[in-house]
C-alpha positions, 0 to 999 in steps of 0.5 A: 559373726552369724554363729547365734543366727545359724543356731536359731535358723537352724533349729528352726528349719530342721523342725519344718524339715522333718515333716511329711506336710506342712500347713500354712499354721505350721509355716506361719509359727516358723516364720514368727520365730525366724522374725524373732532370730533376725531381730535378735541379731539386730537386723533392721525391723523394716528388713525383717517385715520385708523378708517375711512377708515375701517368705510367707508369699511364696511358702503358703501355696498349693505347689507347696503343700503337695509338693513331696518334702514341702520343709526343704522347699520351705529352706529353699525359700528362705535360702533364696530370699536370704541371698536376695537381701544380701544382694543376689549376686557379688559385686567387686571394686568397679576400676572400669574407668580411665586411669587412674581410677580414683577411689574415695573411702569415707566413713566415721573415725574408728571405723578402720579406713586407713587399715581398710585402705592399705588392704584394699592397695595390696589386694589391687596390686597383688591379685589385679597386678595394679599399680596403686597410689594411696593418699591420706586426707586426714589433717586432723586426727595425729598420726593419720598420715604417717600411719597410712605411709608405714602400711604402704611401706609394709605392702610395698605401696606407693604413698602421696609424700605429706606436705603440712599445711595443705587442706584435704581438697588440695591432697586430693587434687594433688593425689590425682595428679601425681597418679597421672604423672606417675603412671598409677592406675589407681588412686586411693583417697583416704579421707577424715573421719568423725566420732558422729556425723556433722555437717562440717564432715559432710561439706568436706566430703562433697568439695573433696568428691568434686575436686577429685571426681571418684569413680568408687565412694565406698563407706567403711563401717564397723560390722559390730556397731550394728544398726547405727552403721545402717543409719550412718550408710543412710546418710552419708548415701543421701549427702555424698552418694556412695557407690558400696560398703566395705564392713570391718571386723566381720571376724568378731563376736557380733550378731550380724544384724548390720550386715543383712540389712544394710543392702536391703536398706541403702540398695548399695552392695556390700563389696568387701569384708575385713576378716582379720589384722593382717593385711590378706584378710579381706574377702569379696562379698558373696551373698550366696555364701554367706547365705549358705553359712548363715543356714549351715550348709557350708561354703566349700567354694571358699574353702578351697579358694581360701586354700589355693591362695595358702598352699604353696604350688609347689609343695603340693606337687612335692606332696603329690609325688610322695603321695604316689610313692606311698610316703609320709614322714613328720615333716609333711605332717608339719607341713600339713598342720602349718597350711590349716592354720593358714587357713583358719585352724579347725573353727574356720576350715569346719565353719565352711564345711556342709553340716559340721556346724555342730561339730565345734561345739563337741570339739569345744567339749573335748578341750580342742582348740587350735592351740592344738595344731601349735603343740603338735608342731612343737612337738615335731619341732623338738625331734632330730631330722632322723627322728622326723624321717623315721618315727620308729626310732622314737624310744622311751628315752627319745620321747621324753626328750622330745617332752622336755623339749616340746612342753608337752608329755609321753601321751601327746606324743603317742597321740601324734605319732599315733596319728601320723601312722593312719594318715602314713596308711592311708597315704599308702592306700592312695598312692599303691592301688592301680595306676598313678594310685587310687585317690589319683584315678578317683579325683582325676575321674570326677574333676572330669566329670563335674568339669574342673579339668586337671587332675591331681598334678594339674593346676589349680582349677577355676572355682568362680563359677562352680556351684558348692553342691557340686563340690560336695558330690566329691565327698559323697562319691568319695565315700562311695568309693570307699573312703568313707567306711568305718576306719578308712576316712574321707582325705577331705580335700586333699585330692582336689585338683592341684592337691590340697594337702592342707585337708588330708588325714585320718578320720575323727574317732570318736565323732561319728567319722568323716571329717579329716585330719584333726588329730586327737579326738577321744574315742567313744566311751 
């Protein structure tokens, strides 16, 4: 969503960047083209007027202007402010209330209440082990009820029973009862919504808030509709009072412009992000990430958090072993593929990488897409268990089988089993060298030092509070150690604690080297 608004902050920042020193007319020339970017992207103008302001204040100084490298202090500013816009720090679903917590999502009519609902119910029972009721308020819209009761069919979620005929205050009511009576710690109230705001909308909002006393009134509003969504927040805030906002399709094309302004303009945080359909794919909210995406330097503490939650604990072990042992065979090269699909495919795992925002418009150039990783196991899928375990039996006569079966042809396949072969390599390179291997000692010796614990048979380690800088020294002193020279590679984060094997592989030729297991990249002419 923030790509537009990366581009141009970036280009903006990097200009101020590469000067020895700055003048307060250098600042204020980059400051008017920042003001241009935000309203570009559609942030609200009294939000922009605000942040420049403060930018500005704290930019042209004198402890500034002699500091060293006064640019980067510059993108530190406007870092900081960014995240202080977007709300300091992130703030998830309050349920520190007497059971059961009820729970009022409000909002317009297709702005995906009821979906956001669903997800919100199988987030609490999946990650916070809560025993959640859904009820659905909707007496007008067709369908509303009984498409609230097949998504808690698919989550395995409780659901008020419909009865005809009753009003919303009474669903509400009767909702919080039977949560009491069957021992749910949360009730979740998934009211009507309008095609615009009316006062007979706001009237059934504030009788259902008095009947059923909700502890949390999250607005769910659609990030692609901009700054109407801001004005909807405005009001409902002043006719119901909300307590936070969940924004929608935060994985579409829009400029974003919503949601940078709606904290700054409601004071109420934004709790949670829709991401995708599925009902996994919705996010806490965390400024300082986003803020870090938003002026391209990554946001590796999602990176991995996004893969502990898609790697299977026990096929990272199984991989680790056989990293040890120095082996790599087709299958775990299928295995490897399916796990960055999981999380995101090259866009969404290069996205959150420090710097590598440039790197998809080359990838774009070259004609790669995730559809690639899709080939690829196709191809896999296409040859015999022996051909998997023992690439080298793959003759002529074999590979143009594997052809006709896959939909692909000889050359793709070489590219493959080509790939495979470095990563086989460097898999070797790890697991021979020293005891319990060389990646194992490494990782094993910098999880220590930056506190993680574990090393890389351990668990999976705690990742709330550790900052993305230090997550980024692994790279740089993994290429210190001499991962990272021509024709070695960086494993990415294949070596983390718990092994990520979903990151590891040969390094991109072709683009200057250094980011993993993306297959297939041309050489340079």
């Amino acid at each position: 969503m923030f790509e537009n608004l990366q581009d141009r902050l970036g280009s903006i920042l990097n200009g101020l960047t590469g000067r020895g020193a700055l003048s307060e007319a250098d600042v204020s020339a980059a400051l008017r083209e920042v003001r241009r970017a935000l309203l570009e992207a559609d942030v609200a103008l009294d939000v922009v007027r605000s942040f420049t302001d403060r930018v500005r204040e704290k930019a042209v100084g004198a402890e500034i202007l002699k500091s060293i490298k006064p640019g980067q202090m510059v993108v530190k500013i406007v870092h900081d402010e960014l995240i202080e816009m977007l709300g300091g720090e992130g703030v998830g679903i309050d349920l520190h209330a007497p059971a059961p917590v009820v729970v009022m999502m409000v909002g317009l009519q297709g702005s995906g209440k009821t979906t956001t609902t669903a997800k919100i119910a199988h987030r609490l029972s999946t990650r916070e082990k809560k025993k959640v009721l859904m009820a659905s308020l909707d007496t007008r819209r067709p369908a509303a009820q009984e498409q609230l009761r097949q998504l808690g069919a698919q989550a395995s979620i409780d659901t008020l029973p419909v009865i005809s005929g009753q009003s919303p205050t009474d669903i509400a009511a009767r909702a919080v009862q039977a949560a009491k009576l069957g021992g749910h710690d949360v009730v979740i109230l998934d009211t009507a919504g309008r095609t615009h705001i009316d006062e007979p909308l706001m009237v059934e909002m504030a009788d259902i808030k008095k009947r059923s006393n909700p502890h949390e009134i999250l607005l769910v509003a659609d990030s692609l509709t901009g700054q109407d969504a801001v004005n909807l927040a405005r009001n409902f805030d002043e006719r119901v009072g909300i307590t936070g906002l969940v924004l929608t399709r935060m994985d579409g094309d829009g400029r974003g412009g919503a949601a940078l302004s709606m904290r700054a303009v409601t004071g109420k945080p934004i709790k949670l992000i829709g991401v995708g359909e599925k009902m996994s794919e919705l996010e806490e909210f965390h400024p300082r990430r986003i803020a870090d995406r938003i002026l391209g330097m990554g946001d590796i503490v999602s990176l991995v958090e996004r893969a502990a939650e898609n790697i299977d604990a026990e096929k990272a072990a199984a991989m680790a072993a056989k990293m040890a042992k120095g082996k790599f065979d087709l299958d775990d090269l299928a295995d490897q593929l399916r796990q960055m699909q999981k999380m995101g495919g090259m866009g969404g795992i290069m996205g959150m990488m420090p710097g590598m925002a440039g790197m998809k418009d080359k990838m774009a150039a070259a004609g790669l897409d995730d559809k690639l990783f899709g080939r690829q196991i196709a191809i896999i899928q296409s040859m015999t268990k022996a051909e998997r375990a023992n690439p080298d039996l793959l003759k002529h006569s074999r590979k143009k089988r594997i052809a006709a079966g896959s939909g692909t042809d000889a050359a793709a396949i070489n590219k493959l089993l080509k790939m495979h072969r470095q990563m086989a390599d460097m898999m070797k390179m790890m697991g021979g060298k020293g005891k319990g291997g060389m990646m194992k000692q490494m990782m094993s010796g910098l999880a220590g030092k930056m506190g993680l614990g574990g090393g890389m048979g351990g668990g999976m380690p705690d990742l709330s509070n550790v900052d993305p800088r230090q997550l980024e020294a692994l790279q740089k002193q993994a290429e210190a150690a001499g991962l990272g020279k021509p024709g070695g590679g960086m494993p990415g984060l294949g070596g983390l604690p718990g092994g990520l094997p979903g990151l590891g592989g040969a390094k991109l030729p072709g683009l200057g080297g250094g980011f993993p297991g993306l297959p297939g990249l041309p050489k340079k002419k």
